[in-house]
N, C-alpha and C positions, 0 to 999 in steps of 0.2 A: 504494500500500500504506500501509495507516495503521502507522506505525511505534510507536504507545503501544502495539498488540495483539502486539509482540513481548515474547519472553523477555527477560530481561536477556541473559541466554547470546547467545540470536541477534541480540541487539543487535550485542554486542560482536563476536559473527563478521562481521558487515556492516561496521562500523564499519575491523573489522580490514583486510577483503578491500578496501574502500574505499582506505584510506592505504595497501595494497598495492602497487593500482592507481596509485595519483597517485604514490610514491617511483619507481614505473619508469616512469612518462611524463616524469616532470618532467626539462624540459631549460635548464638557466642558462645565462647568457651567459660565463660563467669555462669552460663547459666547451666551447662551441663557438660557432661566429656564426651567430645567429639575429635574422628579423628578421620585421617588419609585412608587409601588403600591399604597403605604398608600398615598402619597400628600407630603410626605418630600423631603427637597430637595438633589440631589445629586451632585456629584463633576464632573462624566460623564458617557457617555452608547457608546453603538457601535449601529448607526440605519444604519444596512447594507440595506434598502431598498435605499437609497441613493448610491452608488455604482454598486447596484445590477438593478437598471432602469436606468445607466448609460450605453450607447450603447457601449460606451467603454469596458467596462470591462465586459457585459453581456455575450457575445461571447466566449473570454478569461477563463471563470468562466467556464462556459460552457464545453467545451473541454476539459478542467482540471480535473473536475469531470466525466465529460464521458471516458475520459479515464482509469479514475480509476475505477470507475463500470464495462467497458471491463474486464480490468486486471481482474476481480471478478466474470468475467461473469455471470451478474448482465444487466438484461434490462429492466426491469421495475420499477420507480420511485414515491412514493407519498412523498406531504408535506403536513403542517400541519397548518396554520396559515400563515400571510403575511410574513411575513421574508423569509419562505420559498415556497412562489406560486414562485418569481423572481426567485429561484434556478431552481424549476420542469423543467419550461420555459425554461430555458436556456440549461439546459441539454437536451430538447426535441431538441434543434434549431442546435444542433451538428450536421453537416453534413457524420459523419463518419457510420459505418456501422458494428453491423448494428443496424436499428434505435431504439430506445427508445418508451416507451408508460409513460404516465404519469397519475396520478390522484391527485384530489384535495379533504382533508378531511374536513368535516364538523364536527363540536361539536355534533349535533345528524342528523337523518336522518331527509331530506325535507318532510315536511307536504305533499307536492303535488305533481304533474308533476311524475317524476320514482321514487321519494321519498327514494334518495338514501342517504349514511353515504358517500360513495367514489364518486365520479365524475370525468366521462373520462375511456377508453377502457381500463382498467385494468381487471387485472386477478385472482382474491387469491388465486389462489393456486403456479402461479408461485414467483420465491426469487424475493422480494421487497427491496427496500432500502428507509426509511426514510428520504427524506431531511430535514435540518433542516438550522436558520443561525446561531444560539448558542446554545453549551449544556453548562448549567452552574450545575443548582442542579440537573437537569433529568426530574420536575417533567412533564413539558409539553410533554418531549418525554414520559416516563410513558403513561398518558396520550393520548396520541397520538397511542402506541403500544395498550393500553388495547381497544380501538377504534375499531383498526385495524384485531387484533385479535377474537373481537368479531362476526367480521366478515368474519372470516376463513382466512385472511389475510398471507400468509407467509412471514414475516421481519424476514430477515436475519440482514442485517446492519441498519447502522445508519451514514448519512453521513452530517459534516456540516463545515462551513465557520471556526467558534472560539470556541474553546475547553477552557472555563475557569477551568484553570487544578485547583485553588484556592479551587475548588468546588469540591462534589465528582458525580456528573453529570455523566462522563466517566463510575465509576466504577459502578454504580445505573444502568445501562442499561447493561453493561458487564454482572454483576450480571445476567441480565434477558433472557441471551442469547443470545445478539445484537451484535455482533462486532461493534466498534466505526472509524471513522477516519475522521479526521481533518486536514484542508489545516494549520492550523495555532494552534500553542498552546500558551496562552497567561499566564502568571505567576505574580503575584504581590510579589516584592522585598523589601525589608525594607522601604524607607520614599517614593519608587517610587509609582502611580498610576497603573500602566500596563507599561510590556515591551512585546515583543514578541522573543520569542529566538529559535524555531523551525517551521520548515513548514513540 
């Protein structure tokens, strides 16, 4: 979504529902032990499934992204991991029209039952969009595309909650022929942790 063709107004609704989103994800080290892959500890993370199973904001999120998938005309949706099942969901729960189909990716296909990689009435060959709730380095969207792909998948975008622009995430999947877009961009500034300065 080009963001110069909003209102002022709907800037600032995005902007708002953004820092929303990131005050109830954001988790410090003062308030609990968190850490890296490896077991070291960090200083904090964004655990957007908290906001994201929030009935509040589930809705909200929702409509936001669906709208911007319209604008893309764009109607079919998978995720890829928890962060992103609350997204699919929520975009499915859009009342607008017209409706959404969603699927859910597995790590490989199910041993049994339809022994499938994608799960739910998707399509491959129709434009797809990747939900996601953070790109940081890319690798799990990678990951996730080469999945997708393998299975005749057509991903066009890549759409997700926080863009750690820090990282080169964005440009890692741009590269691969995904168009990226992000409710929120998050930038680390000299002694600060995280600020957020666009939606």
């Amino acid at each position: 979504m080009d963001r110069s063709s909003l209102s002022s107004s709907a800037y600032a609704d995005l902007v708002d529902l953004g820092r929303r989103i990131y005050d109830r994800a954001l988790i410090r080290r003062e308030d609990e032990l968190i850490t890296d892959p490896r077991g070291q500890p960090i200083g904090w993370l964004l655990d957007t499934r908290v906001p994201m199973l929030d009935g509040d904001l589930f809705a909200e999120v929702g409509s936001v992204l669906a709208d911007r998938l319209r604008d893309r005309d764009v109607h079919q949706v998978v995720g890829y991991g928890f962060g992103a099942y609350p997204l699919v969901c929520s975009v499915l729960a859009d009342s607008g029209t017209p409706a959404f189909k969603g699927g859910l990716v597995r790590d490989e296909a199910k041993g049994h039952g339809r022994r499938r990689l994608v799960e739910g009435p998707v399509t491959p060959e129709k434009p797809t969009v990747l939900l996601d709730d953070i790109i940081n380095s890319g690798r799990s969207a990678g990951q996730a595309l080469e999945l997708l792909r393998a299975e005749n998948f057509n991903i066009v975008g890549m759409m997700t909650l926080f863009n750690f622009t820090w990282s080169n995430g964005q440009s890692r999947i741009e590269e691969d022929g995904v168009w990226v877009d992000s409710l929120l961009d998050l930038n680390l500034r000299e002694n600060k942790k995280s600020s957020s300065d666009s939606a």
